[in-house]
C-alpha positions, -999 to +999 in steps of 0.1 A: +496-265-343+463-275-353+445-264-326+466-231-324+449-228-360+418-237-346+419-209-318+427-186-347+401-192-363+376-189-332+386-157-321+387-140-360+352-154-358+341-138-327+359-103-333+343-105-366+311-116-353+316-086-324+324-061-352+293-067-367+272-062-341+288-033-324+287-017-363+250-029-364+240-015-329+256+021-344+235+021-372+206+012-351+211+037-326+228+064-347+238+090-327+228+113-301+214+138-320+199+120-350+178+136-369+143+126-373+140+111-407+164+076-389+139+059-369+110+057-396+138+044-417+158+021-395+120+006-382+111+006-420+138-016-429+137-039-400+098-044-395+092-051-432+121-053-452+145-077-435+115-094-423+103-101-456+140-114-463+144-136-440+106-155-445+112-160-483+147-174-474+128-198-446+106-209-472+129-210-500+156-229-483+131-257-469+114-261-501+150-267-515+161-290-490+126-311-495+130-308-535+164-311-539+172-344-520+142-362-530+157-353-569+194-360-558+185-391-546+160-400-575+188-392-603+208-417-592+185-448-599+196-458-633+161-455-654+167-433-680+137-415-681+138-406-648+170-393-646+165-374-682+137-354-667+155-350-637+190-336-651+169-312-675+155-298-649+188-293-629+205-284-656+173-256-668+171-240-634+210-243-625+217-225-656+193-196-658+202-163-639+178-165-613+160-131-621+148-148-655+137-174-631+116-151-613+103-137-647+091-165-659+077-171-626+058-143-623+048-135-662+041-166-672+019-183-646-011-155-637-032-173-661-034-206-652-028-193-612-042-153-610-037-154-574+003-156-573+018-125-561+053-112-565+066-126-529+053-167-540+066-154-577+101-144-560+103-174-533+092-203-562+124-190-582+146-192-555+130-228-545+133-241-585+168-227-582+181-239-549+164-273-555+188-278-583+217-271-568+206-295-536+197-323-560+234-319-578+249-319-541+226-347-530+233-369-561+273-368-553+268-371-517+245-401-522+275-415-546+302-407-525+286-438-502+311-466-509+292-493-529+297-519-499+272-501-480+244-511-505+255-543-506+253-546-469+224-532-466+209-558-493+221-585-478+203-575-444+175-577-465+169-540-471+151-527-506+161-495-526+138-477-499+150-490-466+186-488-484+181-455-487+162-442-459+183-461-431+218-464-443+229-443-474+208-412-466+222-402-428+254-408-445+249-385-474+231-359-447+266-357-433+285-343-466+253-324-470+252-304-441+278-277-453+261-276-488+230-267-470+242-235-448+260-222-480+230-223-495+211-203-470+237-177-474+232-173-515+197-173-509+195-147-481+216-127-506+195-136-535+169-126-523+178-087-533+165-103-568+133-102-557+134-064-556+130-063-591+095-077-590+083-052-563+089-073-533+095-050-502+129-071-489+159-052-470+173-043-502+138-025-517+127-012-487+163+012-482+162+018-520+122+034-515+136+049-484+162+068-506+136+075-531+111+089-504+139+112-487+147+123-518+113+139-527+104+150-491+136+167-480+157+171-512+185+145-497+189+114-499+210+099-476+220+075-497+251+062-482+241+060-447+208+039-455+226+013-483+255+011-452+224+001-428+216-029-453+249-037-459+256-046-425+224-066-419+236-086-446+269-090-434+257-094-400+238-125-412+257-143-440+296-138-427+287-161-397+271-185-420+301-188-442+324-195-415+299-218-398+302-239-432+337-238-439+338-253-404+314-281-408+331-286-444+364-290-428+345-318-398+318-335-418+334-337-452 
């Protein structure tokens, strides 16, 4: 029975996952006849927009990960001013909307750094914010371990380093893992935030494509351009999401 629900599963997956592509290849290639404004468009959104999204999720996400465990792991040493500074700044970035995030980013550090841009503004919001979300999901993994494994470890003669870095860790890493890709999918989808500092992602670049149409030809085409970035975003996160349910359902 269980692996008759595991089958299930697959294949809703793959026809999903097939949908999504066949959709995506129709918006790409539109139809026979398609009229000239759709390639500038499509090659818009593509060349600059969704590869805009996808490098401030790269960088987002990996500065999370780095940040985030190295905070998770740090708030559970039990030194109060540690973990004070730590849990306010969890509990600061975890409980602003991310677009004040970005705000504050961007308007309140040109003086001391002139140089940041919109795109670092937009990517060090989504790090602060994902790094408190890793270090609350690092800090229960890291607890989760049963106490015997840190007195095993001691006794082989392991300190709170080696402890840590050899046997609690790779264990935690395990009940990470699904954390993690869930985490790349609200980033990737966060990342439409940074729209509303200027930054050129899939979301910005089909709302100026709308805006452009609109004063060249008197239409929009709305619908048809917002469907294109729909399905690029569905194309990427929906296999993400079932790729983490699956892990949560095998590692957790």
């Amino acid at each position: 029975m269980i692996r008759r629900i595991g089958v299930n599963r697959a294949i809703t997956i793959g026809m999903s996952a097939i949908a999504g592509a066949l959709a995506l290849r129709w918006f790409l290639d539109w139809y026979p006849d398609r009229p000239a404004w759709v390639e500038p468009v499509k090659h818009y959104i593509i060349h600059v927009g969704l590869k805009t999204t996808l490098e401030i999720a790269a960088i987002s996400v990996v500065g999370s990960a780095v940040i985030g465990v190295l905070l998770g792991t740090l708030l559970t040493i039990r030194f109060r001013p540690s973990r004070f500074l730590i849990r306010a700044y969890v509990e600061i970035w975890r409980g602003l909307p991310i677009v004040i995030t970005m705000f504050i980013v961007y308007f309140a550090l040109p003086d001391p750094f002139p140089e940041l841009s919109a795109f670092k503004a937009a990517t060090i919001g989504l790090i602060l914010w994902g790094s408190a979300q890793v270090a609350e999901a690092t800090r229960g993994a890291v607890q989760s371990i049963p106490r015997e494994q840190h007195q095993a470890a001691s006794a082989l003669g392991f300190g709170w380093v080696g402890t840590h870095a050899f046997v609690i860790l790779p264990q935690a890493f395990r009940r990470l893992i699904p954390p993690m890709v869930g985490l790349l999918v609200n980033v990737v989808q966060n990342t439409t935030v940074a729209a509303l500092l200027g930054v050129a992602e899939s979301l910005e670049t089909g709302n100026r494509s709308v805006e452009r149409l609109l004063y060249t030809t008197g239409e929009s085409h709305a619908f048809a351009i917002f469907g294109f970035v729909m399905v690029i975003f569905f194309v990427i996160s929906f296999p993400l999401t079932r790729l983490a349910a699956y892990l949560e359902r095998k590692l957790v």
